[in-house]
N, C-alpha and C positions, 0 to 999 in steps of 0.2 A: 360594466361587466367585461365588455371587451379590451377594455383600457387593461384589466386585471389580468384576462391571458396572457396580452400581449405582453405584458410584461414576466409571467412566468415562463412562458416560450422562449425570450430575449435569455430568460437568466440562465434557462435551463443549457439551451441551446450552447452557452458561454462556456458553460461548466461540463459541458464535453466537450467540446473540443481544446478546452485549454488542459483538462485532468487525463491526460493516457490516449488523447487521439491523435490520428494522424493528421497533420496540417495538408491544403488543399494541394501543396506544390510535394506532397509526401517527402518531406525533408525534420527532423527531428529538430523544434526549437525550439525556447526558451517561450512558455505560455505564463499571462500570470489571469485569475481567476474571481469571479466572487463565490463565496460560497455561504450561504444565507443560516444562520443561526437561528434555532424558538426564540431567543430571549434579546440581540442585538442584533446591533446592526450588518451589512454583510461585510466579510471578512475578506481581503485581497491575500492570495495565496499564488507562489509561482510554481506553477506545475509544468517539467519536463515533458515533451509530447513523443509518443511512438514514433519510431521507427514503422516501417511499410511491415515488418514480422510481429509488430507489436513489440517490442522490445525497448525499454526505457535505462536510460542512464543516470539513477539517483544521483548519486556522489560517488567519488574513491573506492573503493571495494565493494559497491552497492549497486546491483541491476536488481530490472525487474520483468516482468515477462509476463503480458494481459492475455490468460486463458478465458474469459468470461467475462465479456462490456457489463458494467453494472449501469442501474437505471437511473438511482437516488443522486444526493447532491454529494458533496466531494466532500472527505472526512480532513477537517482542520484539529490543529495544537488545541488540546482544554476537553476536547470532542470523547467520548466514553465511546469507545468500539467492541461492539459482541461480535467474534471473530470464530470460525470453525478453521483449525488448525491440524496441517501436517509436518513432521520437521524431520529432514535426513541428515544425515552429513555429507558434502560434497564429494563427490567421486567424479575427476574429469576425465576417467579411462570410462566411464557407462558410458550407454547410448544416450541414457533420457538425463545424464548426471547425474542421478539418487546413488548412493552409498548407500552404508548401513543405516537403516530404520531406526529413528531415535524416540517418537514421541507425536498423539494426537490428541487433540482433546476429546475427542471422539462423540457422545450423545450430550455433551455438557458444550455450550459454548464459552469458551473464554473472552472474556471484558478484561480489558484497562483502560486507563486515560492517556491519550495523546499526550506526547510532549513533558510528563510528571516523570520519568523513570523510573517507569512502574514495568518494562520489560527493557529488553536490551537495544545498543543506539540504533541498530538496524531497522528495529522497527519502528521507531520514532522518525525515523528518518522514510521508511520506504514506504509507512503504510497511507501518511499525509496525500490527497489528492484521489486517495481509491474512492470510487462510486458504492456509497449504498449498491449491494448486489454485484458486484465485482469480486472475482475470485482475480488473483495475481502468485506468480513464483517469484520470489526476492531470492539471488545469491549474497549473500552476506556475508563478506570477510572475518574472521577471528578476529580481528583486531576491532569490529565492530557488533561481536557477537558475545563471545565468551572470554577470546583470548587465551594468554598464559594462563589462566587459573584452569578454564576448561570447565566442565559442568558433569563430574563422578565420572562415572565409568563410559555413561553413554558418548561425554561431549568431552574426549581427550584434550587436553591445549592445546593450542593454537589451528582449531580444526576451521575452516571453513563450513558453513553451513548452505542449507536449502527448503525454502520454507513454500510450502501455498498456503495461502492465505485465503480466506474466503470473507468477506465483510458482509456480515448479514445486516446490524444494523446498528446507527450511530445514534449516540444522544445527545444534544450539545450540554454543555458544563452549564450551572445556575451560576 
């Protein structure tokens, strides 16, 4: 039985500080992870680590920004995330950033699958490594969001986006 914490402790322990935390010398680098699936084996993921503000650098026109440590294991490619959703459009003259108010899912949580492009690249890209119970703000470039087409009236082209995200909870894929 002890054999069995110690190892959920090791794992656990792994999978923060390589998913969104800060490393001990508080310098932002390059972490890579396991992150343990119901059905196989565990999954090696490289998860970018905060900065000392919390503030992470996905990729290219992609940050992200940890308002709330989550508890769970790290959401990987394949992975079904029930997510509660707010989406603005960037404004870099705000104080907080938010623009005009575009869309939440409000009492419904919204689900997709990791990695399937089943929403747009940003969040394939930025939502990988979030903790079960982690809320995060992803900036998203247009060119990784909507782009030239833009999304009706709400989401002009080429706009810039601003997302929090809440990860309530993950399912791994059969």
């Amino acid at each position: 039985m002890n054999r069995i914490f110690a190892l959920v402790t090791i794992v656990s322990a792994m999978t923060l500080a390589a998913c969104g935390q800060q490393s001990e010398e508080g310098v932002a680098d390059e972490a890579v992870t396991e992150a343990a699936t119901e059905a196989s084996a565990p999954v090696k993921i490289a998860c970018p680590a905060a900065d000392e503000s919390g503030n992470i650098e996905i990729a290219a026109g992609l940050s992200a920004r940890i308002i709330k440590t989550g508890y769970g294991r790290a959401a990987v490619k394949g992975d079904y995330a029930d997510t509660n959703v707010w989406l603005w459009q960037l404004d870099e003259s705000a104080e907080d950033r938010h623009g005009q108010f575009v869309w939440e899912s409000g009492a419904n949580v919204f689900q997709f699958q990791l990695g399937a492009g089943q929403v747009i690249k940003g969040w394939d890209l930025g939502v990988p490594c979030m903790l079960e119970g982690e809320t995060r703000e992803l900036v998203v470039a247009s060119d990784l969001a909507y782009g030239a087409s833009g999304r009706g009236a709400a989401v002009p082209p080429n706009t810039p986006l601003i997302f929090t995200i809440e990860l309530v909870k993950l399912t791994a894929s059969e």
